[in-house]
C-alpha positions as semicolon CSV with decimal commas, in nm:
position;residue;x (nm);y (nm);z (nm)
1;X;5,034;0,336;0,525
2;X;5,071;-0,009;0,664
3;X;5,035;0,071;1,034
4;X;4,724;0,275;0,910
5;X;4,545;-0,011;0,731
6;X;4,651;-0,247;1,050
7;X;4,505;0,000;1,282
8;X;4,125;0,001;1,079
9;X;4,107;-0,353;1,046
10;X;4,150;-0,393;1,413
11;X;3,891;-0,110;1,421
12;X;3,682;-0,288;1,257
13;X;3,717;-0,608;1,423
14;X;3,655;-0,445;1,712
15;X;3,345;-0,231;1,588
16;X;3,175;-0,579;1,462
17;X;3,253;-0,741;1,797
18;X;3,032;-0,466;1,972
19;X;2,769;-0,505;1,754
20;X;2,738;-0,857;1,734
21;X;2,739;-0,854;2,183
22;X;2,458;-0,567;2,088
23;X;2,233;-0,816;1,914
24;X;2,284;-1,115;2,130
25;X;2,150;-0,915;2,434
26;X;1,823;-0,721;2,260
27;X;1,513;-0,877;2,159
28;X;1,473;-0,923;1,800
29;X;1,827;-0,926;1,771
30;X;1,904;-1,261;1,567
31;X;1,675;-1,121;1,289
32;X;1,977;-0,909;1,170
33;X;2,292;-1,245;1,244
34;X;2,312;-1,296;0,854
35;X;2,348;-0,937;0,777
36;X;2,554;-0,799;1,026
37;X;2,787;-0,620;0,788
38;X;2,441;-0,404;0,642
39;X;2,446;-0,186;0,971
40;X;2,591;0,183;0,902
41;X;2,815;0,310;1,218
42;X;2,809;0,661;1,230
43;X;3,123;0,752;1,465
44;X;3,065;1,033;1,685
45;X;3,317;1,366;1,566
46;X;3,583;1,345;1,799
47;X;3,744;1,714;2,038
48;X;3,632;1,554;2,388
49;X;3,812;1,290;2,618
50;X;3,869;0,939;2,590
51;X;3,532;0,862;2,817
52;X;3,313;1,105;2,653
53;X;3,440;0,971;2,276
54;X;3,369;0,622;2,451
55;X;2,983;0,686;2,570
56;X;2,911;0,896;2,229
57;X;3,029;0,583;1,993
58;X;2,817;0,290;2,287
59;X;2,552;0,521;2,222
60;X;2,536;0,575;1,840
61;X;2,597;0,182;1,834
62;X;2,313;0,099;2,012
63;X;2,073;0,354;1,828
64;X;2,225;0,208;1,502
65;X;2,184;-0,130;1,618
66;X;1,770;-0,025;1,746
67;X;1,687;0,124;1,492
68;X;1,816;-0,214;1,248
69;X;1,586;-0,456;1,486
70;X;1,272;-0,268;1,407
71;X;1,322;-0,250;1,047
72;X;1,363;-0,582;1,025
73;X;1,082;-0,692;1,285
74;X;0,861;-0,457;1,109
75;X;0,859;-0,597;0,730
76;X;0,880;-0,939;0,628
77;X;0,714;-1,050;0,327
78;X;0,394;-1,286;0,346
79;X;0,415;-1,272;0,743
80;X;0,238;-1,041;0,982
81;X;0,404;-0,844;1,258
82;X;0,347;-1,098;1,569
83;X;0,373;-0,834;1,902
84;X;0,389;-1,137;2,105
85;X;0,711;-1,265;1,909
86;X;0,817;-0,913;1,857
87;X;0,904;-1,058;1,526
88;X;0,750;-1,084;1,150
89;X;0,861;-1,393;1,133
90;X;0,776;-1,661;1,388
91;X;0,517;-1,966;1,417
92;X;0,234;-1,715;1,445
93;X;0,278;-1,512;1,128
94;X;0,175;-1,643;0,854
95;X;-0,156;-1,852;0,754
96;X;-0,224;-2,192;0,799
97;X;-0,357;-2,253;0,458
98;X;-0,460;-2,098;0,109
99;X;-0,781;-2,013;0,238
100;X;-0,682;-1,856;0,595
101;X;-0,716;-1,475;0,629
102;X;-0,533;-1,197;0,887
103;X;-0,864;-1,131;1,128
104;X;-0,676;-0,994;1,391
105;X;-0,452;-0,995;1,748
106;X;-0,586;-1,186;2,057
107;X;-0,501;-1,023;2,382
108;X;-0,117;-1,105;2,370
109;X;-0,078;-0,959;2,015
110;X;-0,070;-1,338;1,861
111;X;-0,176;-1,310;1,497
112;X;-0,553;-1,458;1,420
113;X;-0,616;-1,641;1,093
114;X;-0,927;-1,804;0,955
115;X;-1,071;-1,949;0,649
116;X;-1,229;-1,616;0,476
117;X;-1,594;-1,739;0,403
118;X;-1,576;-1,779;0,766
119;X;-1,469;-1,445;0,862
120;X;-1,672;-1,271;0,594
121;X;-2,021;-1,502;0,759
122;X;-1,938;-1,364;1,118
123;X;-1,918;-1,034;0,965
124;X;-2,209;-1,123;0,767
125;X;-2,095;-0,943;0,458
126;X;-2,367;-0,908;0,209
127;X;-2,146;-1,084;-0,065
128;X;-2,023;-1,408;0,098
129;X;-2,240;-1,626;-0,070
130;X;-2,126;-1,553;-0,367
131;X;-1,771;-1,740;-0,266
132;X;-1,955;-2,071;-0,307
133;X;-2,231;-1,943;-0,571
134;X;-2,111;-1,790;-0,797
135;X;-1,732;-1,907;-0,901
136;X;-1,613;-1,568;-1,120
137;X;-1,715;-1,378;-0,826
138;X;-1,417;-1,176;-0,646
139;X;-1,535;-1,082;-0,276
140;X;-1,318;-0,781;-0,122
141;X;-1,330;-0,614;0,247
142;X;-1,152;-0,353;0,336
143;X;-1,105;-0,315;0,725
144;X;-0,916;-0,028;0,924
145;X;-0,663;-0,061;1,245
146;X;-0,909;-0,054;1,511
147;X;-1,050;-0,325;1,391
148;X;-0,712;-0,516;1,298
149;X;-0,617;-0,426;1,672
150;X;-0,855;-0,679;1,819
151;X;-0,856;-0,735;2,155
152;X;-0,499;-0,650;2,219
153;X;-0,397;-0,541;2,525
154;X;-0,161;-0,204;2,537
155;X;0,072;-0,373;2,752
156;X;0,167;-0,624;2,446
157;X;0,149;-0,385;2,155
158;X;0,471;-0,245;1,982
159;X;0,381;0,107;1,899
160;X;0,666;0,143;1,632
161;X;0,486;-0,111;1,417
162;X;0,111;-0,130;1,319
163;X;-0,120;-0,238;1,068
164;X;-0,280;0,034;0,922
165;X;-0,533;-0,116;0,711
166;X;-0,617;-0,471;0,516
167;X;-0,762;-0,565;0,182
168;X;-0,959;-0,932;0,179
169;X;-0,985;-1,063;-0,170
170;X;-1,097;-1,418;-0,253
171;X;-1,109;-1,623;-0,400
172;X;-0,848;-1,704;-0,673
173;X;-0,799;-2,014;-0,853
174;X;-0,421;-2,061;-0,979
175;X;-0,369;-2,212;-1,306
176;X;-0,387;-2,599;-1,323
177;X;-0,505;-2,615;-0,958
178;X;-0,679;-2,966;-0,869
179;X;-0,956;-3,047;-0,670
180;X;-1,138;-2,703;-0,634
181;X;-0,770;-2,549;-0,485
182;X;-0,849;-2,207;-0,366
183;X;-0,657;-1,888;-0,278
184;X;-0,730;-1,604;-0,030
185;X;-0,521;-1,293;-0,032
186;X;-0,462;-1,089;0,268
187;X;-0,295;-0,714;0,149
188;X;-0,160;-0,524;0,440
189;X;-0,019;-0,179;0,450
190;X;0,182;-0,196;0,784
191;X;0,365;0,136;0,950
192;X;0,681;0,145;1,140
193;X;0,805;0,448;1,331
194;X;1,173;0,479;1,406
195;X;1,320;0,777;1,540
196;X;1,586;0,798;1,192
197;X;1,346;0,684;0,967
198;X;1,057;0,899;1,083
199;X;0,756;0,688;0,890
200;X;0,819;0,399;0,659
201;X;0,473;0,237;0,524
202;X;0,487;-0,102;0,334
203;X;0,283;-0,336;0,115
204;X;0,251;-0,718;0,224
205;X;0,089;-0,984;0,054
206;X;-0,003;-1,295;0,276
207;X;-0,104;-1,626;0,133
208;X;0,010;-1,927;0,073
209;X;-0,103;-2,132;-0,250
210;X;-0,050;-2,506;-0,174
211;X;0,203;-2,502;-0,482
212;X;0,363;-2,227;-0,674
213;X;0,242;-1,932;-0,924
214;X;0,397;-2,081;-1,291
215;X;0,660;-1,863;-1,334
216;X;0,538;-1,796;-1,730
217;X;0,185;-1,623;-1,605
218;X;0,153;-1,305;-1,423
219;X;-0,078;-1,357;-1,094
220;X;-0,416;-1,096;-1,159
221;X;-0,280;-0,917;-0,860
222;X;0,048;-0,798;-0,948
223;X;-0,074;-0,435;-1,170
224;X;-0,275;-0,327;-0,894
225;X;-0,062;-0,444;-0,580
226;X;0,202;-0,238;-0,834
227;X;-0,022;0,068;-0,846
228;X;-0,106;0,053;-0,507
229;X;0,255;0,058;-0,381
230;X;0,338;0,336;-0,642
231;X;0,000;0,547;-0,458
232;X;0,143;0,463;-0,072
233;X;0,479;0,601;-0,172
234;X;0,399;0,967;-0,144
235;X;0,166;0,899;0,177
236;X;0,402;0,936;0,467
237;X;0,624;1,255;0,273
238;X;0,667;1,563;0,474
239;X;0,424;1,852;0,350
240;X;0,502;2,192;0,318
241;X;0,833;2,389;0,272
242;X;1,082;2,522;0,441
243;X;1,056;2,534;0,788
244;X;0,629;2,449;0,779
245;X;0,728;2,076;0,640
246;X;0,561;1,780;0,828
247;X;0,450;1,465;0,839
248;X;0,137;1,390;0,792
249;X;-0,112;1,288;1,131
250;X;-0,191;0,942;1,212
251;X;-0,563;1,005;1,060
252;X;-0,461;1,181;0,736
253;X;-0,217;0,844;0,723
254;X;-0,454;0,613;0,772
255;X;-0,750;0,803;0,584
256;X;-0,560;0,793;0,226
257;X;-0,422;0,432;0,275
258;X;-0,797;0,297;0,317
259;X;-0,870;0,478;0,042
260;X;-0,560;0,358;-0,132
261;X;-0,689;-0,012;-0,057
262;X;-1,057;0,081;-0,158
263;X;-0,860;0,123;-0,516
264;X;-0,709;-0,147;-0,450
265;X;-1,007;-0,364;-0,432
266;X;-1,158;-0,211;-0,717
267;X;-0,864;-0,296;-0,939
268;X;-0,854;-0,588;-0,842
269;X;-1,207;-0,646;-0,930
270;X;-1,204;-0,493;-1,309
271;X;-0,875;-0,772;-1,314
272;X;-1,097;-1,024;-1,281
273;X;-1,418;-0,888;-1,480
274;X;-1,173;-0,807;-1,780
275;X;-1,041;-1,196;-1,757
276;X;-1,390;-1,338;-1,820
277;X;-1,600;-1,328;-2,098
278;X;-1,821;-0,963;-2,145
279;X;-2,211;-1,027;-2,158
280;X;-2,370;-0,922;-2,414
281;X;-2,465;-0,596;-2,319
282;X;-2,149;-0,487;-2,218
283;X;-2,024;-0,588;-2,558
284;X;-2,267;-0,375;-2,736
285;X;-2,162;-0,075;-2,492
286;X;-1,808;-0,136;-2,598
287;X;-1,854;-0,138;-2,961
288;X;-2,045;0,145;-2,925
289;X;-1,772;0,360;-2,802
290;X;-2,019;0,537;-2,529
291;X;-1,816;0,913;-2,502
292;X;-1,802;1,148;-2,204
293;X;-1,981;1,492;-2,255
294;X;-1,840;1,765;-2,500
295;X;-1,806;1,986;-2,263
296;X;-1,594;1,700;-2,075
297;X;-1,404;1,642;-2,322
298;X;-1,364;2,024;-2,437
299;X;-1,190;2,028;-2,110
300;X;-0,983;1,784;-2,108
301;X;-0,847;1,891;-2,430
302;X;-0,809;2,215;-2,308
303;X;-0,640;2,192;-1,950
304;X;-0,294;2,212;-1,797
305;X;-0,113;1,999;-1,627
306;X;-0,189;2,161;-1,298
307;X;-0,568;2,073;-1,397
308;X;-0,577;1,731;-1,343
309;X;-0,585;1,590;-0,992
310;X;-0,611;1,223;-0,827
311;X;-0,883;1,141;-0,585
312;X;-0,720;0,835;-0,428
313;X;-1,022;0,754;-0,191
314;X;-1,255;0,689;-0,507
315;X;-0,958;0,620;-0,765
316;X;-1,052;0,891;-1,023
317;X;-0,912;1,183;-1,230
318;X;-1,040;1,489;-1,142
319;X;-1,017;1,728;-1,434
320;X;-1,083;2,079;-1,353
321;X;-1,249;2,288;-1,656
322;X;-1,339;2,650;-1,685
323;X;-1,590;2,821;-1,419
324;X;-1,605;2,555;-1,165
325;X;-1,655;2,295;-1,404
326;X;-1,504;1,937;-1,236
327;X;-1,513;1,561;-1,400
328;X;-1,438;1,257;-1,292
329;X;-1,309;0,969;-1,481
330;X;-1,287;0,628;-1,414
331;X;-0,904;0,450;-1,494
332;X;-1,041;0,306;-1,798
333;X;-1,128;0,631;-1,900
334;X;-1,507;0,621;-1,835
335;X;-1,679;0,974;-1,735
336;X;-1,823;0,899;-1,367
337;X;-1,975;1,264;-1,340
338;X;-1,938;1,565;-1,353
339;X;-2,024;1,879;-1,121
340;X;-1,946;2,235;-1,015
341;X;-1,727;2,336;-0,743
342;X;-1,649;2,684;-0,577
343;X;-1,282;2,753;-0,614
344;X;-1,304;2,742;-0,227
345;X;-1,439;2,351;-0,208
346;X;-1,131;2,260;-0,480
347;X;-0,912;2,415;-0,253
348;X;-1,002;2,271;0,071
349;X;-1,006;1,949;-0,093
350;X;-0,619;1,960;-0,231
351;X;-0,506;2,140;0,110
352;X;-0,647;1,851;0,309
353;X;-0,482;1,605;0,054
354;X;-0,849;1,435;-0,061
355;X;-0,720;1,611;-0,409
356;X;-0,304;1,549;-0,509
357;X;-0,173;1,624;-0,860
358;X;-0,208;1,329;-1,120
359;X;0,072;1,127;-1,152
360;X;0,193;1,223;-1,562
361;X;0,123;0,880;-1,717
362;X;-0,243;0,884;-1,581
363;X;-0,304;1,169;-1,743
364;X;-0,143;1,084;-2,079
365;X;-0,349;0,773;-2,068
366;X;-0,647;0,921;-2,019
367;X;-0,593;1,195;-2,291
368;X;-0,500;0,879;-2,514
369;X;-0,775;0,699;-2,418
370;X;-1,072;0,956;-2,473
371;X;-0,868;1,065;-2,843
372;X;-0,876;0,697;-2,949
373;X;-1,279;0,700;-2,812
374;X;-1,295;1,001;-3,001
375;X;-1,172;0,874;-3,335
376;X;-1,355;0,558;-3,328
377;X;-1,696;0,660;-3,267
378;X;-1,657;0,925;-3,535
379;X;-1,988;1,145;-3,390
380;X;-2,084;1,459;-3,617
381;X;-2,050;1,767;-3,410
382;X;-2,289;1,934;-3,255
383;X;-2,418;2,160;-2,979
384;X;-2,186;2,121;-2,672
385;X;-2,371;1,959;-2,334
386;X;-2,483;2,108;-2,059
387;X;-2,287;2,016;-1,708
C-alpha cells in the first residue's frame, strides 16, 4: 500500500511539473499560475506501448491545459476581452473612469472606452440630452457584434471569444456621491467557444464607481442583471432530442441575447421609474386598478401550463386562449394587447425559439398579480370583451 501511495505522489509531482512547463510556454498561460491544481487530467486508457501511452497523455495535457487558457482569457469580471493582450485582464480592459463606456476594438483588437454622453452624441442618439437635462432620466443603447467589432482586423481577432452584444445605461448616481459623481454601466454578454465546452455565454458588468457600492443597499441593477443571466442560461442549450440535438446558429445566438438585453434595458428602466416619485396621473391609474380584458383574463384563469410562453425579444407573457386567442402582458402584469394567431404562426414562432415556455414563477406571478387586480377593483360582472 505504501509503494502504491509513493508511486502516485511521484505521479503527481510529475503530472504538475508538465503542466506548469505547459503554461510557461503558451500565451495566456500565467492567467491559470494561482490555480494550477483546478485543471482536470484525464489520462488516456492504457493497452498500447510505452510511446503511444506517452503521446496520448502530452496530448490530453495540452488540450486540458488549452482549453483552461481560454476559459480564463475569456471571462473576467468588470474587464473586456483585449485580442491584442489575448487576455481579460490587462492595461486595456477596463475603463478609465465612472463615466467611460466599451465603444469598441481599434484595428489591433485594443479595447475603446469613452465618456458615454460622448459616444451616445457621435451616435447622435435621440435621448442624450437628457443625460445633462433631465437628472432621473436613465439613457440605454443596445448595440450588436458588428458593431462592437470595430475596425478590427481578422488577423488580431480570437474567434473562441466574442462579444455578442452590449447594454449602455447611464447614468447612476451612488448613494452619498459628492460633487455630481456619476456612473456609466457597460453590460456585456461575451461567447467563448472551446472544443469541450462547446458554447459558454456570460454576463459582465464594467464600471468603475470612484468609491464603493455601501454594502447595506442593493445597486438598481442587480434584479435585472439577475433576470437577465437567469434568461441567457438556456440560450446556448442543445435543441432537439436524441440524435437531432444541436446548438443553436450564431444568428439564433445572437438574435435572443439582443433581445435578452432589450429586457434588460427595459428593466432597468421601470428600476429607476419605480425609485422616483409617480406623477399624478400615474397615481390615479394605480389606484384605479386599470384590469386587462375579461376575455384576457377568462384565459388566463383558464389555461395550462403549456399555455403560457415567454417572448424574450419584447419581455412579455404570451398567454394562449381558446380559438387563436393570444395576450401579452407586461412583467408587472399590465395587458400590452391582445390578437389572433393561426395555430400555424404560434407554431413557427416557438419552433424558431421567438416563443419558449414561461419560466413557473412568471407565471405564478402573473396569475397572482391579475387575482390581487381582480379583488381590489371589485368590478360588477358583465358582458365579456371582444378581442
Amino acid at each position: 500500500m505504501g509503494d502504491t501511495r509513493d508511486a502516485a505522489r511521484e505521479i503527481h509531482g510529475l503530472l504538475r511539473r508538465m503542466v506548469r512547463d505547459l503554461l510557461a510556454r503558451k500565451p495566456g498561460g500565467h492567467l491559470l499560475n494561482a490555480t494550477l491544481d483546478e485543471i482536470v487530467v484525464h489520462l488516456p486508457a492504457g493497452g498500447g506501448d510505452d510511446e503511444g501511452f506517452a503521446a496520448d497523455l502530452a496530448a490530453c495535457l495540452e488540450d486540458e491545459v488549452d482549453e483552461a487558457i481560454r476559459r480564463a482569457a475569456a471571462f473576467s469580471p468588470g474587464h473586456v476581452y483585449c485580442h491584442r493582450c489575448r487576455a481579460a485582464a490587462c492595461e486595456h480592459s477596463s475603463p478609465p473612469t465612472a463615466q467611460h463606456v466599451f465603444v469598441g476594438y481599434n484595428p489591433t483588437g485594443t479595447p475603446l472606452f469613452e465618456p458615454m454622453a460622448q459616444a451616445l452624441l457621435a451616435l447622435r442618439h435621440p435621448e442624450v440630452n437628457a443625460l445633462h437635462d433631465n437628472p432621473r432620466a436613465l439613457v440605454t443603447l443596445v448595440q450588436d457584434s458588428a458593431t462592437l467589432r470595430g475596425t478590427m482586423l481578422a488577423a488580431w481577432q480570437n474567434p473562441g471569444c466574442e462579444v455578442v452584444g452590449q447594454l449602455v445605461a447611464g447614468y447612476f448616481r451612488p448613494p452619498g456621491a459628492n460633487n455630481g459623481e456619476r456612473l456609466a454601466l457597460t453590460l456585456q454578454v461575451t461567447a467563448a467557444r472551446t472544443r469541450k465546452h462547446g458554447l459558454r455565454l456570460g454576463l459582465n458588468l464594467l464600471g468603475k464607481p470612484d468609491g464603493a457600492w455601501p454594502v447595506d443597499l442593493e445597486p438598481p441593477w442587480r434584479r435585472p442583471l439577475r433576470w437577465a443571466q437567469d434568461a441567457l442560461a438556456s440560450v446556448a442549450a442543445p435543441r432537439g432530442r436524441g440524435h437531432r440535438r444541436c446548438l443553436p446558429s450564431q444568428e439564433e445566438v445572437e438574435e435572443r441575447v439582443l433581445g435578452i438585453l432589450g429586457g434588460l434595458s427595459r428593466r432597468l428602466r421601470q428600476e429607476r421609474s419605480g425609485r422616483t416619485r409617480r406623477t399624478g396621473h400615474a397615481q390615479e391609474r394605480h389606484q384605479s386598478g386599470e384590469r386587462p380584458t375579461r376575455k384576457a383574463l377568462d384565459d388566463v384563469r383558464a389555461a395550462p401550463a403549456e399555455a403560457f410562453l415567454l417572448d424574450e425579444r419584447n419581455d412579455t407573457l404570451v398567454v394562449l386562449g381558446e380559438r387563436g386567442r393570444t395576450h401579452f402582458f407586461t412583467p408587472a402584469g399590465r395587458l400590452a394587447s391582445s390578437a389572433r394567431y393561426s395555430r400555424d404562426a404560434i407554431a413557427g414562432k416557438q419552433r424558431r425559439g421567438q416563443w419558449r415556455p414561461a419560466p413557473v414563477e412568471r407565471v405564478a406571478g402573473l396569475r397572482a398579480t391579475l387575482t390581487a387586480a381582480a379583488a381590489a377593483a371589485d368590478e360588477p360582472e358583465g358582458e365579456p370583451d371582444a378581442v
